[in-house]
C-alpha positions as CSV (number, residue, x, y, z in Angstrom):
1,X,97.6,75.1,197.6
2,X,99.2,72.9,195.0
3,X,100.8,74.7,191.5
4,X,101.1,72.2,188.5
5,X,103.5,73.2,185.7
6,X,102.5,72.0,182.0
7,X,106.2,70.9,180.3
8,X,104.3,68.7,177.5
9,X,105.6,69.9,174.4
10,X,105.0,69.5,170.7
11,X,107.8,67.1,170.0
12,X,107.0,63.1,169.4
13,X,109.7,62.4,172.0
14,X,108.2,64.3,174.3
15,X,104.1,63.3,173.1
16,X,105.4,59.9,173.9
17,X,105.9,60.2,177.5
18,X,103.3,58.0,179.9
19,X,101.1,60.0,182.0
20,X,101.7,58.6,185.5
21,X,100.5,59.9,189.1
22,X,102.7,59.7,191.8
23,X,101.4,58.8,195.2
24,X,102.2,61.9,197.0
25,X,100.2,64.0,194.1
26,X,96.9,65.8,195.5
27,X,93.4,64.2,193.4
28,X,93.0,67.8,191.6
29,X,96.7,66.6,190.0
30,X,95.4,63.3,189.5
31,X,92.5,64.8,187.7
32,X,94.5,67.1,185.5
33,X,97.0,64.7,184.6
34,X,93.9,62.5,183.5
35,X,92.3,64.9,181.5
36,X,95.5,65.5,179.7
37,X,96.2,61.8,178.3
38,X,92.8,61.9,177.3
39,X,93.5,65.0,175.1
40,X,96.3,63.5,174.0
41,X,94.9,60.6,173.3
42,X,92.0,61.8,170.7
43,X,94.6,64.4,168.6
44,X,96.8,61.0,168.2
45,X,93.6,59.3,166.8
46,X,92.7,62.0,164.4
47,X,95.9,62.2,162.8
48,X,96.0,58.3,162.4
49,X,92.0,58.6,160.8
50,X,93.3,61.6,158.2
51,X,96.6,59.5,157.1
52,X,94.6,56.3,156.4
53,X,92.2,57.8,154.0
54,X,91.9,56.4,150.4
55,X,92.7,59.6,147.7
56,X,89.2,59.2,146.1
57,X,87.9,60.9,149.4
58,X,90.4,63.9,150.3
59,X,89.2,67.1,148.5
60,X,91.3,67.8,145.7
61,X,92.6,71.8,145.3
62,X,93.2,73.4,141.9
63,X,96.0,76.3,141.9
64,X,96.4,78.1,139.5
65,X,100.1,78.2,137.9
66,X,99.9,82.4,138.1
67,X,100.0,81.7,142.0
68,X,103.2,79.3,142.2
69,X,105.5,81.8,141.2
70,X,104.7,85.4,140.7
71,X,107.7,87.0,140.7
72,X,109.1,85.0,137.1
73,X,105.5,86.4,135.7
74,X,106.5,90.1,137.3
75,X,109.9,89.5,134.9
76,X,108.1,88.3,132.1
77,X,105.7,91.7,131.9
78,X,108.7,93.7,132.5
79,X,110.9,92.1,129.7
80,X,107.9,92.8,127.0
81,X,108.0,96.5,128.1
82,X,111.6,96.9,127.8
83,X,111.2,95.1,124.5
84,X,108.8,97.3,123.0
85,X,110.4,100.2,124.1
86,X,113.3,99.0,122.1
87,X,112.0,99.1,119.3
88,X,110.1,102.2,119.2
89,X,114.0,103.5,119.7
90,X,114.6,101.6,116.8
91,X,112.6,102.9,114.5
92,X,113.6,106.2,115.1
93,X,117.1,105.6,114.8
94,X,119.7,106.7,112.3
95,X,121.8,103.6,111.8
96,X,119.9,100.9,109.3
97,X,120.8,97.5,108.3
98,X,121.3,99.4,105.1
99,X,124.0,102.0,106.9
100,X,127.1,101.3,104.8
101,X,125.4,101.5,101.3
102,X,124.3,105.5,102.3
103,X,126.7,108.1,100.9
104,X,125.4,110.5,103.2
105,X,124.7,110.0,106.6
106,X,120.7,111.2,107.1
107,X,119.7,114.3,109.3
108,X,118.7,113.1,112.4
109,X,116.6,116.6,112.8
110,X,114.1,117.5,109.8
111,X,114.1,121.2,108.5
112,X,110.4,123.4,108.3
113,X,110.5,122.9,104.4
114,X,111.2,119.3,104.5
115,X,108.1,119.0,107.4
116,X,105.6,120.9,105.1
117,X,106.4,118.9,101.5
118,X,105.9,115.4,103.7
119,X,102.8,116.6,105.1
120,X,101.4,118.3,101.8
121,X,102.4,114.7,100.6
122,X,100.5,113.2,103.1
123,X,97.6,115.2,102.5
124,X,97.8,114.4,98.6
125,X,96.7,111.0,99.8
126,X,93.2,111.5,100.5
127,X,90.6,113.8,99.6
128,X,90.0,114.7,103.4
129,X,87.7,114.6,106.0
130,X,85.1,115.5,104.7
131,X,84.7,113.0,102.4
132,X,85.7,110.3,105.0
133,X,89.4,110.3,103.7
134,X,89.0,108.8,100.3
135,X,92.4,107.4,98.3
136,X,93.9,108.7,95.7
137,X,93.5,105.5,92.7
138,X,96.5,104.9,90.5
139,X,95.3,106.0,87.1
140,X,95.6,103.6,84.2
141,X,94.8,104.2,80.4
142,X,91.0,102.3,80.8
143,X,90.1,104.6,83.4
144,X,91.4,107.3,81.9
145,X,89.8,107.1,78.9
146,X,86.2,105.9,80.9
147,X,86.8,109.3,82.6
148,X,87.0,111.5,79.4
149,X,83.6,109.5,77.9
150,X,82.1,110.9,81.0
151,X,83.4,114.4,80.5
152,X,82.0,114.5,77.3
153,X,78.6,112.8,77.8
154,X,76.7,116.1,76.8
155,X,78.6,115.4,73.2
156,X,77.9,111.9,72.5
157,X,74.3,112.3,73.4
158,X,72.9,115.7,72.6
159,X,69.0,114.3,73.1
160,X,69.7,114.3,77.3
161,X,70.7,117.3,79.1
162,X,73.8,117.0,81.5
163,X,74.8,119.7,83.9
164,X,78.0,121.0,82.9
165,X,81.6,119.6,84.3
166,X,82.7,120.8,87.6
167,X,86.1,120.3,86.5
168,X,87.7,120.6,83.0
169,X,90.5,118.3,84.0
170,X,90.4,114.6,84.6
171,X,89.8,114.1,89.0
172,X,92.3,112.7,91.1
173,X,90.3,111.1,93.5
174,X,87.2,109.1,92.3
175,X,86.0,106.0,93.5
176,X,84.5,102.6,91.1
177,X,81.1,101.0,91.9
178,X,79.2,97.8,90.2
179,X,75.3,98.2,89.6
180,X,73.7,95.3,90.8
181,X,70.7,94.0,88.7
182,X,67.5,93.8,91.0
183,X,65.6,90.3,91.2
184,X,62.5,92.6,90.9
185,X,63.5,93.7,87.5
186,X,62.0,91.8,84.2
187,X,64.5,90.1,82.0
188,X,63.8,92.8,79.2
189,X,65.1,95.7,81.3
190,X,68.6,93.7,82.4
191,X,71.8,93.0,80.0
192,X,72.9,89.9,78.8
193,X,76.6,88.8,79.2
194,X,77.0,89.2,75.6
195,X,76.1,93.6,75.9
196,X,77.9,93.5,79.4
197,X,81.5,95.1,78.9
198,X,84.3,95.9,80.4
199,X,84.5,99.5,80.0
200,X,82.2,102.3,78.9
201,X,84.6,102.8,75.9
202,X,83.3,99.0,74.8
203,X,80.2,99.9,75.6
204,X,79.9,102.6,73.5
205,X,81.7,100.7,70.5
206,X,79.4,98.0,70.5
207,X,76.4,100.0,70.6
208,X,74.7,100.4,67.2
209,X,72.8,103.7,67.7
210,X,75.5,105.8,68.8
211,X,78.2,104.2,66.0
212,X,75.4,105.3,63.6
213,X,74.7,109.1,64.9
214,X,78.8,109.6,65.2
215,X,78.8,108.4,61.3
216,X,76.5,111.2,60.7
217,X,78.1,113.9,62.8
218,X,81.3,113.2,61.1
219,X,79.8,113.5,57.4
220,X,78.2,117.2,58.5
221,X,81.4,118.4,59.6
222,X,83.3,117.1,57.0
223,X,80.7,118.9,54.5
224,X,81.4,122.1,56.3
225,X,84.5,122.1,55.8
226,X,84.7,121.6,52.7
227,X,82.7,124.8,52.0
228,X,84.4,128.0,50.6
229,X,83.6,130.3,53.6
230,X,85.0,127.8,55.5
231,X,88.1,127.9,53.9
232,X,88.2,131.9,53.5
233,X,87.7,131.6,57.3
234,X,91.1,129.5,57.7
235,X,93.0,131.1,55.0
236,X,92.4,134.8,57.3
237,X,93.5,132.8,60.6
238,X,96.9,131.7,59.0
239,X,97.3,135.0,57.5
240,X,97.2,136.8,61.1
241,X,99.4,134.3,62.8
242,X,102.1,135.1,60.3
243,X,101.6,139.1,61.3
């Protein structure tokens, strides 16, 4: 029996080679060899067909950039951690920009007492819970005085009954609204921009009715006063103080 032994490598050196048959080789040889060249033959042609294509018709690939290189991207997402844990160290840290101005240097550990005023402080803030954490607004003398008209509504007009006050002292936390006129409402039953104010306090000033019932009020009391058992009253008050 003849053995054939395939040495036809991958190299172009060796690719080149001729395929001959010797005389002396036996016609399964022959055949072998034969089939070989032919093999060799069509990969040569299929390579030559892919090179001499025009661009238009090769498929084109998109890549994604995340793919080229992901070990810069595995440096990137570890710099931004180490970069925000820097600076949750440095908010917590003792040494400012503001360092050298201090004439103390600041406690690094905070006592009990210390703990409860900032979060009695903190509390101060809102009302609570409850009602959905409203904020404490920055009194100024308009609201102030708004607040007071309100605290003494049952005074200013005796003919409507008001509950009484829940507190005798001016709130803390109290929030502002705006009526909005409805576009149901008649144009009688809405204010003009002349009678819209500012304040209650303006509102009250430039109302005719109440400036004439307060004009009133202040003659009876005056009247009173001026009466003798009034004055024997006052007399007998002084007298006891001085006792």
């Amino acid at each position: 029996m003849d053995f054939l032994i395939d040495t036809l490598g991958d190299n172009a050196a060796e690719n080149s080679c001729n395929f001959k048959s010797n005389s002396t080789s036996t016609p399964a040889i022959k055949e072998f060899l034969a089939f070989k060249e032919q093999l060799f033959n069509s990969q040569e042609n299929k390579v030559k067909a892919k090179t001499n294509k025009p661009l238009s018709s090769r498929p084109h690939i998109h890549q994604k950039s995340s793919t080229y290189m992901p070990s810069i991207t595995k440096h990137r997402v570890q710099g931004t951690s180490v970069s925000t844990e820097l600076k949750d160290a440095l908010t917590k840290s003792v040494i400012t920009p503001n360092f050298e101005e201090l004439h103390q240097v600041p406690s690094y550990k905070v006592g009990k007492k210390a703990l409860q005023k900032e979060k009695k402080k903190e509390k101060e803030k809102t009302k609570g819970k409850k009602w959905y954490g409203m904020p404490r607004t920055e009194m100024t003398e308009e609201l102030q005085r708004d607040l007071e008209v309100l605290q003494m509504r049952s005074v200013l007009d005796p003919k409507h009954f008001y509950k009484k006050n829940d507190l005798q002292v001016l709130p803390k936390y109290f929030q502002i609204g705006v009526v909005m006129d409805s576009p149901l409402d008649y144009y009688n039953s809405r204010l003009t921009k002349k009678e819209r104010k500012n304040t209650l306090v303006d509102e009250l000033l430039a109302d005719a009715e109440f400036q004439k019932y307060n004009k009133h009020k202040y003659k009876e009391i005056m009247e009173e006063k001026q009466k003798t058992h009034y004055k024997a009253w006052k007399q007998a008050k002084k007298n006891k103080k001085k006792k």
